[in-house]
C-alpha positions in Angstrom: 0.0 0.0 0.0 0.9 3.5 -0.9 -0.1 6.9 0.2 -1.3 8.8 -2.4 -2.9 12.3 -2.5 -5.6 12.8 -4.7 -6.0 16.4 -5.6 -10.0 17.6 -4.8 -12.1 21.1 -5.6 -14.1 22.9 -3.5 -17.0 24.5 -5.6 -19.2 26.7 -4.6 -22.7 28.5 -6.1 -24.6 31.2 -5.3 -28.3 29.9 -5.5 -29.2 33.7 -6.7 -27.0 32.9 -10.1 -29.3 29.3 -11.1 -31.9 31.4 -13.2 -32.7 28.5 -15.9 -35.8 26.2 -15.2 -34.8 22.9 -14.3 -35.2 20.5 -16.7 -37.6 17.8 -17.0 -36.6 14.5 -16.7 -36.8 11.8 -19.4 -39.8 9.7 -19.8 -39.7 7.0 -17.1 -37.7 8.4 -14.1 -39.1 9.9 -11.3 -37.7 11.5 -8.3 -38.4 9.7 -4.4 -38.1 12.3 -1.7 -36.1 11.0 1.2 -38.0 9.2 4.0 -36.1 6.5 6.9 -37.5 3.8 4.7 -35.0 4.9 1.8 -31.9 4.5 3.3 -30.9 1.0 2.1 -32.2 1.8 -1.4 -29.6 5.5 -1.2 -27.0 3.5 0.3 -27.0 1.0 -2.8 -27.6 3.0 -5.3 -24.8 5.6 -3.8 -22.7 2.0 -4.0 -23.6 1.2 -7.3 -22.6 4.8 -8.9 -18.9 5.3 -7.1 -17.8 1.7 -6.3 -15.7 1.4 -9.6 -14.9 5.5 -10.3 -12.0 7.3 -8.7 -13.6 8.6 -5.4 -13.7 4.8 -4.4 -10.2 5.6 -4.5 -10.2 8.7 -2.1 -13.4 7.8 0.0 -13.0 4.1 0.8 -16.3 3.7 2.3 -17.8 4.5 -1.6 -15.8 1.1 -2.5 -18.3 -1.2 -0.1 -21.9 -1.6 0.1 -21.7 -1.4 4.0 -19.5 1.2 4.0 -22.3 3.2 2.0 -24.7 2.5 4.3 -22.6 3.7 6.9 -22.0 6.7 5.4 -25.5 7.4 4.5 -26.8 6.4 8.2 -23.9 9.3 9.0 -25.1 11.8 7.3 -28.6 11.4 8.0 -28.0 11.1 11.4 -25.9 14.9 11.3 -27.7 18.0 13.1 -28.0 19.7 9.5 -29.1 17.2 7.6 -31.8 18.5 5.1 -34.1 15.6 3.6 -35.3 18.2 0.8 -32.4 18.4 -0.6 -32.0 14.6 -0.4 -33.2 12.8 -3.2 -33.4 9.4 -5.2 -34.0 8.9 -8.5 -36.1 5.8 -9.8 -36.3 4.4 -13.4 -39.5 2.6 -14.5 -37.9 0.1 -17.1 -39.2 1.3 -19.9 -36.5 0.4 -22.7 -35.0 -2.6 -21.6 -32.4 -1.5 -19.0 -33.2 -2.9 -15.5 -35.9 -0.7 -13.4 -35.0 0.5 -10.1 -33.2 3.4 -8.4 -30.4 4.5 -10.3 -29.7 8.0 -9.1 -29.3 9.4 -5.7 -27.7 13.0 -3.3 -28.1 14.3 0.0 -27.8 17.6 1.7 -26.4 19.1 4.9 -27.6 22.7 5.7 -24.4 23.6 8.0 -24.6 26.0 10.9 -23.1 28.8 8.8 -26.6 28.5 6.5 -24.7 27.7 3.5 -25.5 24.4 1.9 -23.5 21.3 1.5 -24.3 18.8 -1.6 -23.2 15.1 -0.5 -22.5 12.1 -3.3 -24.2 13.3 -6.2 -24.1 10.0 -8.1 -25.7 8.5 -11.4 -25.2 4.7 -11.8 -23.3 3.8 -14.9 -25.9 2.8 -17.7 -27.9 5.8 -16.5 -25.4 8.6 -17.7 -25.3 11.0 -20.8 -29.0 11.2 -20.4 -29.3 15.1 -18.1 -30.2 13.1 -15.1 -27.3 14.5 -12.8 -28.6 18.1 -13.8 -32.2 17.2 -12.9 -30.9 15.5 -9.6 -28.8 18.7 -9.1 -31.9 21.2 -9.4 -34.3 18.5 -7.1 -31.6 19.1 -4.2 -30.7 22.5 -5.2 -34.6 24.0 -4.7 -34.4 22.4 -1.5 -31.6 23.8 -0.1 -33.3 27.5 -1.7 -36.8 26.4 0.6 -34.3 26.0 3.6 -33.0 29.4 2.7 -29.7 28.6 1.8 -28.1 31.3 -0.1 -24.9 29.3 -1.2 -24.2 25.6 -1.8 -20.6 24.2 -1.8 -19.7 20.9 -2.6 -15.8 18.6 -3.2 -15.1 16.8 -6.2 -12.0 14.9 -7.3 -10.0 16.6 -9.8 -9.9 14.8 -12.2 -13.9 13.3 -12.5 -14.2 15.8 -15.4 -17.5 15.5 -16.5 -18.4 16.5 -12.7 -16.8 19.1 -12.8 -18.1 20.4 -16.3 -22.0 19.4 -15.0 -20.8 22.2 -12.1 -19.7 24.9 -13.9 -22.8 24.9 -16.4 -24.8 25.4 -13.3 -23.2 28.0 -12.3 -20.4 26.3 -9.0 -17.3 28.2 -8.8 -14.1 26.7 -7.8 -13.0 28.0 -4.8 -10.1 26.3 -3.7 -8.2 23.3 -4.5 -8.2 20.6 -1.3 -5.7 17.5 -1.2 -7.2 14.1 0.3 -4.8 11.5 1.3 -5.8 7.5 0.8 -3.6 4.2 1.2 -3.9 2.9 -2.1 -2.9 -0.7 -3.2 -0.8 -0.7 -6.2 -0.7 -4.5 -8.3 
């Protein structure tokens, strides 16, 4: 095992500067508002969408299906934790790929009233479709009906197409953070 730093953004939006609509989502998803009951089905679906992507890497817990559900009972269980900005998103079936949830994020409104977007995740053969914008605006409106005025989130450097979805909507980098991880190297 080595230690290896893995080079992470904070971004940051001003809720005032998301003017668009949000878009609708495609034919046969539909969002699931967070309830208790829920928190298996965010915990596997948060597995399913980073257990082979880099953040696996830097956030071990993402790597295991109980370390997911560990993480998700964590956050749910934080002071701040904001269940309308905590969504999953559910696919009907309807062209041959497997029904179920496939998309899933949670918020944390911290003390400072500025909002905090958690594992914003879309599972593999969901992506290229707009469905991490339209999870995006679901959480983002309900961090705006808690009053949040900002919303920050981290994202690995190098998850690019992150960090493009980000900057369309408006997130500003705002400083550059360095996580370490013991990484085994074959």
């Amino acid at each position: 095992m080595g230690l290896t730093y893995f080079k992470r953004f904070r971004m940051e939006l001003d809720l005032s500067r998301l003017t668009e609509d949000p878009p609708d989502l495609p034919a046969g998803y539909q969002f699931e508002p967070w309830c208790d009951a829920l928190l298996h089905h965010h915990a596997d679906t948060k597995y399913r969408c980073f257990h082979r992507e880099i953040d696996a890497y830097v956030l071990p817990s993402l790597s295991q299906r109980e370390g997911c559900f560990r993480l998700m009972r964590e956050i749910t269980e934080r002071e701040g934790f904001l269940a309308a900005a905590t969504w999953l998103l559910r696919y009907d079936g309807l062209d041959g790929r497997r029904a179920g949830y496939c998309g899933t994020v949670q918020g944390v409104l911290e003390p400072n009233g500025k909002g905090s977007l958690q594992n914003v995740g879309i599972v593999p053969e969901h992506r290229g479709l707009g469905l991490g914008t339209c999870l995006l605006y679901q959480s983002l409106d309900g961090f705006r009906q808690a009053g949040a005025k900002r919303v920050s989130l981290e994202v690995t450097a190098k998850n690019l197409d992150a960090i493009r979805l980000y900057r369309r909507l408006g997130f500003r980098q705002m400083r550059v953070v360095y996580k370490t991880a013991n990484v085994a190297y074959a």
